[in-house]
C-alpha positions in Angstrom: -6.2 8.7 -15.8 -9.2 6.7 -14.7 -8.8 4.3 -11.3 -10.3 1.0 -12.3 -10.9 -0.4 -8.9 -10.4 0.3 -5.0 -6.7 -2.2 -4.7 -6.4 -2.1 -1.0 -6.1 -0.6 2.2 -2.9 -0.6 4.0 -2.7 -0.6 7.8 0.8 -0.3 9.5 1.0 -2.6 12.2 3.7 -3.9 14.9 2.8 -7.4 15.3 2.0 -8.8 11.7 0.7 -12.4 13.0 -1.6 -10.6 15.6 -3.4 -8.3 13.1 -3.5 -11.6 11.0 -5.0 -13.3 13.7 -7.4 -10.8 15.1 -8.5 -10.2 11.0 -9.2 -13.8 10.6 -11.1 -14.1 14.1 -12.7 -11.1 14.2 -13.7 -10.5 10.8 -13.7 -13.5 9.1 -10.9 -12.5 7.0 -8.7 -15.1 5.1 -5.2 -14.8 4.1 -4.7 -14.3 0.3 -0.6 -13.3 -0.1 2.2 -12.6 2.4 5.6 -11.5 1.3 8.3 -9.3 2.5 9.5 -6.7 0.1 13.0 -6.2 1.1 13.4 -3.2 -1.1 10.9 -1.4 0.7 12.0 -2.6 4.0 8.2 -4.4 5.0 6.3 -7.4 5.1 3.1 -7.6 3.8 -0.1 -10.0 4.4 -2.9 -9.1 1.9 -6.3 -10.2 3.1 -8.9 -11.1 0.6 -12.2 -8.4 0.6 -14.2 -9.0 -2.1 -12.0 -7.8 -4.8 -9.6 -5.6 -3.2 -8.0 -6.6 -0.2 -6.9 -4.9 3.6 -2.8 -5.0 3.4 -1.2 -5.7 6.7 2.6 -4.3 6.5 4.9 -4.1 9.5 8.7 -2.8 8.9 11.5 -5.3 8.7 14.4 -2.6 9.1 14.4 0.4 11.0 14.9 2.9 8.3 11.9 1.7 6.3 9.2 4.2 5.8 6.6 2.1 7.3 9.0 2.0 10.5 9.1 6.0 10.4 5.4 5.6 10.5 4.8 3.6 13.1 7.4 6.0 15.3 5.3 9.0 14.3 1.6 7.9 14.3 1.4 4.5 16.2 -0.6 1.9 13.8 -3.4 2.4 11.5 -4.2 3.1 7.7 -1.3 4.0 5.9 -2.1 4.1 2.4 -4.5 3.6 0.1 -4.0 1.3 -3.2 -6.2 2.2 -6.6 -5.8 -0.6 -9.5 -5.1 1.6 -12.7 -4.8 0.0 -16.4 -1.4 1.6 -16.7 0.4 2.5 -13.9 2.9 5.0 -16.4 0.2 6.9 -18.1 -1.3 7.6 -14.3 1.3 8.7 -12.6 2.1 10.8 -15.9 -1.5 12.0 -15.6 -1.5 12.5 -12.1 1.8 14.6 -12.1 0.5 16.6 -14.6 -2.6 17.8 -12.7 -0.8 19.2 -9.6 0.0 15.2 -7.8 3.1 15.0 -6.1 4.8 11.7 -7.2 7.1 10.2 -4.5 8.4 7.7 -7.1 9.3 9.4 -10.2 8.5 6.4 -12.1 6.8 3.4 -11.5 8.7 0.3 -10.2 8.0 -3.9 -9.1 6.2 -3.9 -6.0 4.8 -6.9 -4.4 2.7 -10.0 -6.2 4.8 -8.7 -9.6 2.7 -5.5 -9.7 3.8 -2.8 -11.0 3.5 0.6 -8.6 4.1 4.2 -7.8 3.0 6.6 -4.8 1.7 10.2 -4.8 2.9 12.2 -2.0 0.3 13.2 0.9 1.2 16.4 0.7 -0.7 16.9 -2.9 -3.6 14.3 -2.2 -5.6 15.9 0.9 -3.5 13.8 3.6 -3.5 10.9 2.1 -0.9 8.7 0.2 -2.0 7.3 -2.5 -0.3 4.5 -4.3 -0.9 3.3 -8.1 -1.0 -0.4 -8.8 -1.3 -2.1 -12.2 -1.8 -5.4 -11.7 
């Protein structure tokens, strides 16, 4: 598996339009893509960096595992996204060299991408989620 590129950074937040707000004043940042992904319980705001972008999510249900977060740690990064030619082959790569996979194969995630996380537990404290664009 090789990662191709640094996809983004993703910051759990409460308020959504504030972080959008304080992004845009602050840092200049402009809005590239907001969606909610219902199936994963979030709504998302990507924010054009360069390439890559900072991913604002904040939970839409209670149960959602951005909402668990949030309860637990309070806001900040919650994941980090690397762009990978095919998101199959690297998980099947990643598996096999001790990774953790939290999805056991990849699946639609948001902006039609196609995604799949490795557990924190295998990836020194940090999860790490696949995306082929």
């Amino acid at each position: 598996m090789a990662l191709t590129e640094l996809d983004h950074i993703a910051i759990a937040v409460h308020d959504l339009d504030a972080a959008i707000d304080w992004y845009a004043t602050t840092l200049g940042a402009t809005l590239a893509h907001r969606e909610v992904v219902e199936r994963d319980g979030v709504e998302e705001a990507l924010l054009n960096v360069a390439e890559s972008y900072v991913q604002l999510l904040t939970p839409t249900r209670d149960d959602s595992p951005v909402a668990k977060f949030l309860a637990n740690k309070g806001e900040g990064l919650h994941h980090v996204g690397y762009r990978v030619a095919d998101c199959g082959a690297a998980l099947t790569d990643a598996v096999e060299a001790g990774a953790r996979a939290i999805d056991e194969q990849p699946r639609l995630g948001s902006r039609g991408t196609t995604v799949a996380f490795l557990h924190p537990k295998t990836s020194f404290g940090t999860l790490i989620e696949l995306v082929q664009e």
